[in-house]
N, C-alpha and C positions, 0 to 999 in steps of 0.2 A: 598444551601446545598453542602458541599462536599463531592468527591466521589473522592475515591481512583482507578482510571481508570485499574493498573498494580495488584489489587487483587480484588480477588471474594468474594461474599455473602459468608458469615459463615456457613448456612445453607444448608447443603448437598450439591445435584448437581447442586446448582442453582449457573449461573457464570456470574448474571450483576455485575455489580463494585459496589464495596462494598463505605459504609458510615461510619463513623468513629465511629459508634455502631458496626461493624464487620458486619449487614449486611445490604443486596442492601432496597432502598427506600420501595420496596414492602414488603420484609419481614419484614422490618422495623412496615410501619403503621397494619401490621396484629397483631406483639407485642404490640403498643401500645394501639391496643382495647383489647387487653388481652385475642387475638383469639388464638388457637395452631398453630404453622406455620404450613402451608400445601406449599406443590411443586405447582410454577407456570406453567401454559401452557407455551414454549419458544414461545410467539408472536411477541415479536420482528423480529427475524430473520425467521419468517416462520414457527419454527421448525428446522430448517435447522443446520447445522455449519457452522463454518467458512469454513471450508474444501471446502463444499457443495459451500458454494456463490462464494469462489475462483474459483472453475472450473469452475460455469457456466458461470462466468463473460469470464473466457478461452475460452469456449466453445463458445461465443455469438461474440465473437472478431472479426473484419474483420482481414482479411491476406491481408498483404501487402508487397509482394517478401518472408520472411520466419519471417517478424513482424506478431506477432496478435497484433493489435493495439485496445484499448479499446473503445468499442464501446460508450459509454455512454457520458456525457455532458464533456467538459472542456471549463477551458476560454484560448484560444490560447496564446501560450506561458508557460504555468503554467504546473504541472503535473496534471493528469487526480484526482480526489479525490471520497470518497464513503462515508457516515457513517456507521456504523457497532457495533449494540449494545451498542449506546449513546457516541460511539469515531469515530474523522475522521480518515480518512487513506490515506495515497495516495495508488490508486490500484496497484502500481508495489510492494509496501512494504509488502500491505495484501498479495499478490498472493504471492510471496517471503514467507512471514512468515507462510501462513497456506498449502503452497503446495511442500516447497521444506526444509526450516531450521529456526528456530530461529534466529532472528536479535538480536546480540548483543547489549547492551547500546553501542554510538557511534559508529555503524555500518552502513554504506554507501551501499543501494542498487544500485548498478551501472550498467545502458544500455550499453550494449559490441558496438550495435548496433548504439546508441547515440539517440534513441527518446528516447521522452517522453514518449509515447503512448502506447508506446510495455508494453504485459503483458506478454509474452512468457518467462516460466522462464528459458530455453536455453539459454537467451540474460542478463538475468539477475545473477548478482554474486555479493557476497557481497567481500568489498575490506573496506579501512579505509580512513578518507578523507583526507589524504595527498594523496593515491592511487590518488583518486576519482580528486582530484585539477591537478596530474599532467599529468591526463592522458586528461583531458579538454583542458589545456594550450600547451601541445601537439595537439592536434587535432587542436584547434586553428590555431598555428601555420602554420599546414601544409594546413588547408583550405588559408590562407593568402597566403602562396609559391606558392598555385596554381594558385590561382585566378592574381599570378604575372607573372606565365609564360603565363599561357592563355591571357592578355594583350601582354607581350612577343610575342606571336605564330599571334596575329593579326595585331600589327603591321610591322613585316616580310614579311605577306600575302598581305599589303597596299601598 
């Protein structure tokens, strides 16, 4: 079945993603038994928003120097990820988008701080990804310069 993930159920405040009849799966088969649609319980997420699961994921975050880093599963190396009313996310994007601004299409949430991890959205800014590429290849760079003088600085010492 397809679901249009960027629009909602037709039916009132109900906001799973919509199916190409205009609404979500469940109001969906309520019409085809030819019930009246009625409002579903949100159990998916709790009851909650997204608002809601942004912060407490914030709030649950280990601090690490002035990172909250997210506490929950990742596979090292990868960004931290969540699902969230039948779409993934990666957690800095969610937290970003339901706790500080709209992520434009082709918009780059970018670590000032350079983790992954961090959900802190102080660390986090959106920029464009030329932004996002030159400021990697910079950083880059300058980890390479160092790790040439600290060679430098030991053999001196030798």
């Amino acid at each position: 079945m397809i679901l249009y993930l960027d629009r909602d159920c037709a039916f009132g405040q109900c906001d799973r993603p919509q199916t190409p009849s205009g609404l979500c799966k469940i109001h969906q088969k309520q019409a085809d038994r030819g019930a009246g649609l009625q409002a579903i319980s949100p159990r998916r997420a709790g009851g909650r928003t997204a608002a809601d699961r942004a912060t407490d994921y914030v709030t649950r975050a280990e601090e690490f120097g002035e990172c909250l880093l997210h506490a929950g599963y990742f596979q090292p190396g990868e960004y931290p990820t969540i699902r969230f009313r039948g779409r993934q996310w990666k957690v800095h994007r969610f937290v970003y988008e339901h706790l500080k601004s709209p992520i434009p299409a082709g918009g780059v949430v970018h670590h000032k701080c350079a983790n992954r991890r961090c959900i802190n959205v102080d660390h986090l800014q959106l920029v464009s990804p030329a932004e996002n590429n030159a400021e990697m290849l910079e950083r880059t760079a300058m980890q390479r310069r160092i790790a040439e003088l600290e060679a430098q600085i030991l053999e001196m010492q030798q």
